[in-house]
C-alpha positions in Angstrom: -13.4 0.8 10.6 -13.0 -2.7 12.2 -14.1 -4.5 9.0 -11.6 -2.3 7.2 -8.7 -3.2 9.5 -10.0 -7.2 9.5 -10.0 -7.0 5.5 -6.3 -5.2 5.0 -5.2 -7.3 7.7 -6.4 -10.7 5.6 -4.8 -9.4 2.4 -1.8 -8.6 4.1 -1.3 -12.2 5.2 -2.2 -13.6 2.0 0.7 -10.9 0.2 3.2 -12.6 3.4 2.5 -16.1 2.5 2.3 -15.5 -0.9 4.2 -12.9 -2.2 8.1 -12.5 -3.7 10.8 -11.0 -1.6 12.1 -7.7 -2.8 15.0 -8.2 -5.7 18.3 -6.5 -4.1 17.2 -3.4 -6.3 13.6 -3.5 -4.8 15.6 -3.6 -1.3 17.4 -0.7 -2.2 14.6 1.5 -3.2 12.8 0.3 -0.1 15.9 1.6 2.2 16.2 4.8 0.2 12.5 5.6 1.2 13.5 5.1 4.6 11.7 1.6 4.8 13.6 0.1 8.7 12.8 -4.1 7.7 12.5 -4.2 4.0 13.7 -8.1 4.5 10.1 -8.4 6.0 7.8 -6.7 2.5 7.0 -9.0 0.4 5.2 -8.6 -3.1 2.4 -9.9 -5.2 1.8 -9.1 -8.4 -2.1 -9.9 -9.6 -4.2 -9.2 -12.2 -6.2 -7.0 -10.4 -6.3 -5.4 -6.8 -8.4 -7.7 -4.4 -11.6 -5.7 -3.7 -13.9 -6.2 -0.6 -16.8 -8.6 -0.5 -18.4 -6.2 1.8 -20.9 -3.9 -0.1 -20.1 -1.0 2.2 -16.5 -1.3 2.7 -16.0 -1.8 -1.4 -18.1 1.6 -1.5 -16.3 3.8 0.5 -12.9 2.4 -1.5 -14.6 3.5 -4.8 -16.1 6.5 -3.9 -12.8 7.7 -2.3 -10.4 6.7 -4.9 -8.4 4.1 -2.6 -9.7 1.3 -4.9 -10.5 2.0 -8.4 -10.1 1.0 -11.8 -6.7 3.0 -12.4 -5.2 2.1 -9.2 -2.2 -0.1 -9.9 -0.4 -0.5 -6.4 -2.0 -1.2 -3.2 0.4 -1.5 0.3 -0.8 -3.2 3.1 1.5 -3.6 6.5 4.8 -5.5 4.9 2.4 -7.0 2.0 2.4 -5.0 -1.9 0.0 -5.4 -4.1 0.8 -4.7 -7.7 -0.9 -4.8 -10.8 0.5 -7.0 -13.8 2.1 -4.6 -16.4 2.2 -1.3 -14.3 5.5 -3.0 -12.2 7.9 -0.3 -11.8 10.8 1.6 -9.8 8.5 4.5 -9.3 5.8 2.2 -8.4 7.0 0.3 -5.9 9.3 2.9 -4.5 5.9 4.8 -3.6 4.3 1.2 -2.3 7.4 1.2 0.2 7.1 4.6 1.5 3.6 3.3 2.4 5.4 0.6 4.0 7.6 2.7 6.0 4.6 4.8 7.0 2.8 1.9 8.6 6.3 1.2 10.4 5.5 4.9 12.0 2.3 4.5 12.8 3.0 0.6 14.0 0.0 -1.3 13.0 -2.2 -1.9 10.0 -5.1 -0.5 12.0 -3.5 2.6 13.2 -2.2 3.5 10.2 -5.4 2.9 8.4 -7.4 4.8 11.1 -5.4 8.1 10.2 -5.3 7.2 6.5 -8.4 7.0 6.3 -9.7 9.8 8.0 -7.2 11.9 5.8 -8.7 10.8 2.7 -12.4 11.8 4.0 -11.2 14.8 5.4 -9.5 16.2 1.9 -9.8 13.6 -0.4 -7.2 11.0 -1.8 -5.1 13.2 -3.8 -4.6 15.6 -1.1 -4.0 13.0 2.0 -0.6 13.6 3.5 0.4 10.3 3.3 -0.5 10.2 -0.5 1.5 13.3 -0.8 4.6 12.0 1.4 4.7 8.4 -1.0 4.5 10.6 -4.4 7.2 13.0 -3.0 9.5 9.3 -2.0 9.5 8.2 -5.5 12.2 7.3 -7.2 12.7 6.5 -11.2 16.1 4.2 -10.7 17.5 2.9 -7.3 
């Protein structure tokens, strides 16, 4: 778990100093999923999700579906992750409930500690939080 937390926590600063601010219609959907400092997320769009250098952290993210080849959107803290061509209202709209569900939890690694305990518990599909951000998104703001 710590190398977890140290790796989100790195990506997340890079997305901060990095990234886009949310247009006024990303700020909108980010409010409508009940996101408190949408001001604060800020958004890079990549090529392709950064993966772990660490062997064993980059196998649990593939054998749990967190990190795979289909995965287009990855939230960490304030920072989103999207992939190149997949940019959408529905998208990011499910990136910020992520958002606002590490604003409930209140850090990356306390979110990430239930997260991913859900996801080994009942898979990635099933998690609650998974659940919450597909039932949060939102086609048009």
């Amino acid at each position: 778990m710590p190398r977890a937390v140290t790796w989100a926590e790195a990506r997340c600063a890079e997305i901060l100093s990095n990234g886009s601010v949310l247009s006024p219609q990303g700020l909108r959907l980010a409010r409508a999923v009940g996101v408190k400092r949408p001001e604060l997320i800020r958004v890079g769009v990549v090529q392709k999700l950064p993966l772990p250098e660490d062997p064993e952290l980059l196998l649990a993210a593939s054998h749990t579906g967190l990190l795979g080849p289909t995965t287009a959107g990855l939230t960490l803290g304030y920072g989103i992750y999207l992939v190149s061509g997949h940019c959408s209202n529905r998208l990011l709209s499910h990136e910020c409930r992520h958002v606002f569900q590490y604003e409930t939890a209140g850090s990356i690694a306390a979110f990430l500690r239930s997260y991913l305990e859900q996801i080994a518990l009942v898979g990635y599909d099933d998690c609650a939080y998974e659940i919450d951000a597909r039932a949060h998104e939102l086609d048009v703001a």
